[in-house]
Each structure stands twice: as structure tokens, then as C-alpha cells.
C-alpha positions as CSV (number, residue, x, y, z in Angstrom):
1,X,0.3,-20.0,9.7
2,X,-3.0,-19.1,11.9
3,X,-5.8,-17.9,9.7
4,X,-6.5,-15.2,12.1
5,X,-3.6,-13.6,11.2
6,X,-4.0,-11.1,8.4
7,X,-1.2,-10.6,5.6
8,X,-0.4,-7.7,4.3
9,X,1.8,-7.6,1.2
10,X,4.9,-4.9,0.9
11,X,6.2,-3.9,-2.3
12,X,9.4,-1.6,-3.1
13,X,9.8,-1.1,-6.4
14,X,13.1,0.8,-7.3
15,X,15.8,-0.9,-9.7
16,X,18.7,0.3,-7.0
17,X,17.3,-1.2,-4.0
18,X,16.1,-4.2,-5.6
19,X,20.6,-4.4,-6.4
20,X,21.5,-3.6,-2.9
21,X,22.8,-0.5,-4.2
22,X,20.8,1.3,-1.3
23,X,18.4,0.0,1.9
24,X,15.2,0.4,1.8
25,X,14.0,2.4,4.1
26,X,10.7,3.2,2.4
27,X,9.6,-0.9,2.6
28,X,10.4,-0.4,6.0
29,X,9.1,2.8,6.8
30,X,5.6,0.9,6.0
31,X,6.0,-2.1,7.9
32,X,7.0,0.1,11.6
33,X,4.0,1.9,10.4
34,X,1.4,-0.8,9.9
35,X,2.9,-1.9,13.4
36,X,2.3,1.1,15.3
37,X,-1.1,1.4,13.2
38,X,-2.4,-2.2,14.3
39,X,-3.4,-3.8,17.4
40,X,-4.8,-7.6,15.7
41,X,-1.2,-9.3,14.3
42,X,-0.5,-9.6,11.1
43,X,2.0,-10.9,8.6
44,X,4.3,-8.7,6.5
45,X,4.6,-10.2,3.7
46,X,7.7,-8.6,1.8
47,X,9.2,-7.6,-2.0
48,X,11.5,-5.5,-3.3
49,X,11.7,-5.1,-7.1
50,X,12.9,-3.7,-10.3
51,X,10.8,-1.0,-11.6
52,X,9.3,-3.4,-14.5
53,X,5.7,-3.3,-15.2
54,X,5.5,-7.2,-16.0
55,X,7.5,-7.7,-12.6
56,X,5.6,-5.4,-10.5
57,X,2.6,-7.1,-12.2
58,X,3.4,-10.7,-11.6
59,X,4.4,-9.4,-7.8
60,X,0.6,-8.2,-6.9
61,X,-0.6,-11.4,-8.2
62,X,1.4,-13.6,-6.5
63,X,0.8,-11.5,-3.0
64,X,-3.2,-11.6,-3.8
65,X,-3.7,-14.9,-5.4
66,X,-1.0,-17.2,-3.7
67,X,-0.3,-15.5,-0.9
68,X,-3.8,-14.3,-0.1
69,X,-2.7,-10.9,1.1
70,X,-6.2,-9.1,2.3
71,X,-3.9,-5.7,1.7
72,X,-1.1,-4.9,-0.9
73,X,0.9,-1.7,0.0
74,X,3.7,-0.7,-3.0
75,X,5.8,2.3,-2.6
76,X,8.0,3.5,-5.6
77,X,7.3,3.8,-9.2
78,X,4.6,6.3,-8.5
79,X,6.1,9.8,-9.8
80,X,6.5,11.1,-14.0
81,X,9.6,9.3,-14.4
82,X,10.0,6.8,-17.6
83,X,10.9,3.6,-15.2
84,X,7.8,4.9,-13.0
85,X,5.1,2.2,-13.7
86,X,4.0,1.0,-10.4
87,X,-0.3,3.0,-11.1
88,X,0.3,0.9,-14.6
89,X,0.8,-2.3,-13.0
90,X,-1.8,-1.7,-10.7
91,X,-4.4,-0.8,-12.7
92,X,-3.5,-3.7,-14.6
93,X,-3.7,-6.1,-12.1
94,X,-6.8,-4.7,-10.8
95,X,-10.6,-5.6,-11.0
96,X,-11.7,-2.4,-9.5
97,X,-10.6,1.1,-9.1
98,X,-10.6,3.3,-5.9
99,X,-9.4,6.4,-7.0
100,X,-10.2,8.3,-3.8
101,X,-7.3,6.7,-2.2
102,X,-4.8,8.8,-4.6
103,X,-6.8,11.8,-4.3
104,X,-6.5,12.1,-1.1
105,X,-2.9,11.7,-0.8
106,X,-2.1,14.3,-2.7
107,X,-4.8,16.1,-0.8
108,X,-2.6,15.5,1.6
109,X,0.7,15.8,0.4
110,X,0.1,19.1,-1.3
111,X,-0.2,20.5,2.3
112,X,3.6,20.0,2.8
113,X,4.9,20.1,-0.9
114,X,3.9,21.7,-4.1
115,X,5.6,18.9,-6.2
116,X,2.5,16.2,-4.8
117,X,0.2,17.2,-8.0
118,X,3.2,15.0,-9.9
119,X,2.4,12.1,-7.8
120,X,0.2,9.5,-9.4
121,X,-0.6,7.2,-6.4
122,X,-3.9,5.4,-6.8
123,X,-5.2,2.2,-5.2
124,X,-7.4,-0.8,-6.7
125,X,-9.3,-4.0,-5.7
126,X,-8.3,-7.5,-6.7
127,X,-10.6,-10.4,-6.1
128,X,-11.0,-9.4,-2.1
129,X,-8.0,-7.7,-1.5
130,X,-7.3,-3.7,-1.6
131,X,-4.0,-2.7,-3.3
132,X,-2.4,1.2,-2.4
133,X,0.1,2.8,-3.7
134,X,2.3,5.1,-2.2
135,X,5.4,7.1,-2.6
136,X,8.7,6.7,-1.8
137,X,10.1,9.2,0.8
138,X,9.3,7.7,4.1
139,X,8.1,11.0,5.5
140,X,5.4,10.9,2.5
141,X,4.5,7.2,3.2
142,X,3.5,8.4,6.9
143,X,1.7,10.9,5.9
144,X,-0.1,9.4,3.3
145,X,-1.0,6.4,5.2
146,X,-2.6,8.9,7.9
147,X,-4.6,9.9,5.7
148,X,-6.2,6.8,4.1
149,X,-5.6,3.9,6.8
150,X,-8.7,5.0,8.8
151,X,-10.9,3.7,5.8
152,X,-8.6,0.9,5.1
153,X,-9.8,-1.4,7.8
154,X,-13.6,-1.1,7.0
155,X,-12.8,-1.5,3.0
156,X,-11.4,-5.1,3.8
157,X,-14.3,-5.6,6.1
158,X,-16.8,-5.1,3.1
159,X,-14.4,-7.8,1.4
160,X,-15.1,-10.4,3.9
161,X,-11.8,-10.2,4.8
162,X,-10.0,-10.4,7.4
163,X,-10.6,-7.6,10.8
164,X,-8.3,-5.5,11.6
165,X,-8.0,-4.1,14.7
166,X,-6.3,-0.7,15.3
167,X,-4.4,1.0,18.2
168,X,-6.9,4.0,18.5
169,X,-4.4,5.6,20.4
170,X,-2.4,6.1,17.1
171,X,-4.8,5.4,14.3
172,X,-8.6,4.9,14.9
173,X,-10.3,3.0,11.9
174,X,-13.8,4.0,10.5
175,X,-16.7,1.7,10.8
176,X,-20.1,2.8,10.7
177,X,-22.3,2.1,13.4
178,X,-24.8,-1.1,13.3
């Protein structure tokens, strides 16, 4: 594998998907997104789980530590349900908090639905990789990513990791100027 290629980890976590009781669309939904987002190439790096908090813990590590993913996206596991444990996990897993990420998602979300102030999406830093979560519907994942991706880039940047390019035409990342 080049080392200029970035990877990004992708994390379902939903207990019927994990079965093959369903698709996942969400996992996917994030991957055409982060390829219509990004211009430099990168490699998904994929997992779909049960929603156990020791699982979805082990999974982060293994994308961050082994895998040296520079970004972690999860989707699932983020609402008031019992079996909804993906923030616990992250948290868990995580040196670092950066609760802005969560806040503005449901920022966002509560523009198109009143139930987003149920969502508990957050986002954290482990070693020098940035881990988001998101939610489930597709739709949401979109417009969520929106949202937060243009400060995504710059984040891993101040991590020494790797750059990631955009397609302005879609996405345009923030950096400040030198």
C-alpha cells in the first residue's frame, strides 16, 4: 500500500446488518460520499458490527492503531436506544474529545427533523487520528457530513497526518491562510 494514500476507516454498527439480515446502505452511503468529497485517493477501510460496546471498541482500535486509519467514520448506535452504544465506545476509545463535531450535526439535522435533539453523535481524537460519529439514515449521513467535512481535512492536518485534498466543486475544505 502507497503511504500517500490516506485510510479512512468505516464502521456500521447495527446487530441486523452485521447478520445479513439487511444491506448496508448507510456504510455505503459514506464511502460514495467521501468519494465524491475527495480529490487525493484514499483507502476505505471497512466494518460492519454488532452493536456491542467491547466490539465497537476493539474495532476503532484496530482501525487507528493497526490499521493506521488518519479518519474513523461509524454510523449507527448513535440514537436513545438500549443497544445504542457507539458515543460510549468512542469516548472510550478516545484521548480527546471534539464535541463541536456533534453539535453541529444536530445543528444541522434539526433543520430537517425535530427528532435530531435525540441524536448523540460526537466525535473524538485517538493518538493522530479523528473519529466521527454519525447516524444511520443515509439522507442524515450526507447531511451531516456537509456540515463537518469542511473542517475535517485541516483537523488531520494539525495531526501530522495525512493531506487531504478535496473536490471544491463538491466540498471545499477549510485551511487558514499562511
Amino acid at each position: 500500500m502507497n503511504k500517500n494514500i490516506a485510510k479512512i476507516g468505516i464502521v456500521t454498527t447495527s446487530d441486523r446488518a452485521s447478520i445479513g439480515e439487511y444491506e448496508d446502505i448507510s456504510g455505503q452511503a459514506i464511502i460514495d460520499t467521501l468519494k465524491d468529497y475527495l480529490k487525493s485517493p484514499f483507502e476505505p477501510v471497512y466494518r460492519c458490527i454488532s452493536d456491542e460496546k467491547e466490539l465497537i471498541e476493539s474495532t476503532l482500535k484496530d482501525l487507528v492503531d493497526n490499521e493506521k486509519c488518519c479518519l474513523v467514520v461509524t454510523t449507527g448506535g448513535t440514537g436513545p436506544a438500549l443497544r445504542d452504544v457507539t458515543p460510549e465506545a468512542t469516548e472510550s476509545v478516545c484521548d480527546r474529545m471534539m464535541p463541536g463535531f456533534g453539535e453541529l450535526m444536530r445543528s444541522v439535522s434539526l433543520q430537517y427533523v425535530p427528532t435530531a435533539i435525540l441524536s448523540r453523535q460526537t466525535a473524538g481524537l485517538r493518538g493522530s487520528s479523528l473519529i466521527v460519529n454519525l447516524p444511520g439514515k443515509p439522507k442524515s449521513i450526507r447531511e451531516c457530513l456537509d456540515a463537518v467535512f469542511p473542517a475535517i481535512p485541516y483537523c488531520i492536518d494539525i495531526m501530522e497526518g495525512p493531506y487531504l485534498e478535496t473536490n471544491e466543486e463538491v466540498i471545499k475544505a477549510f485551511r487558514p491562510k499562511k
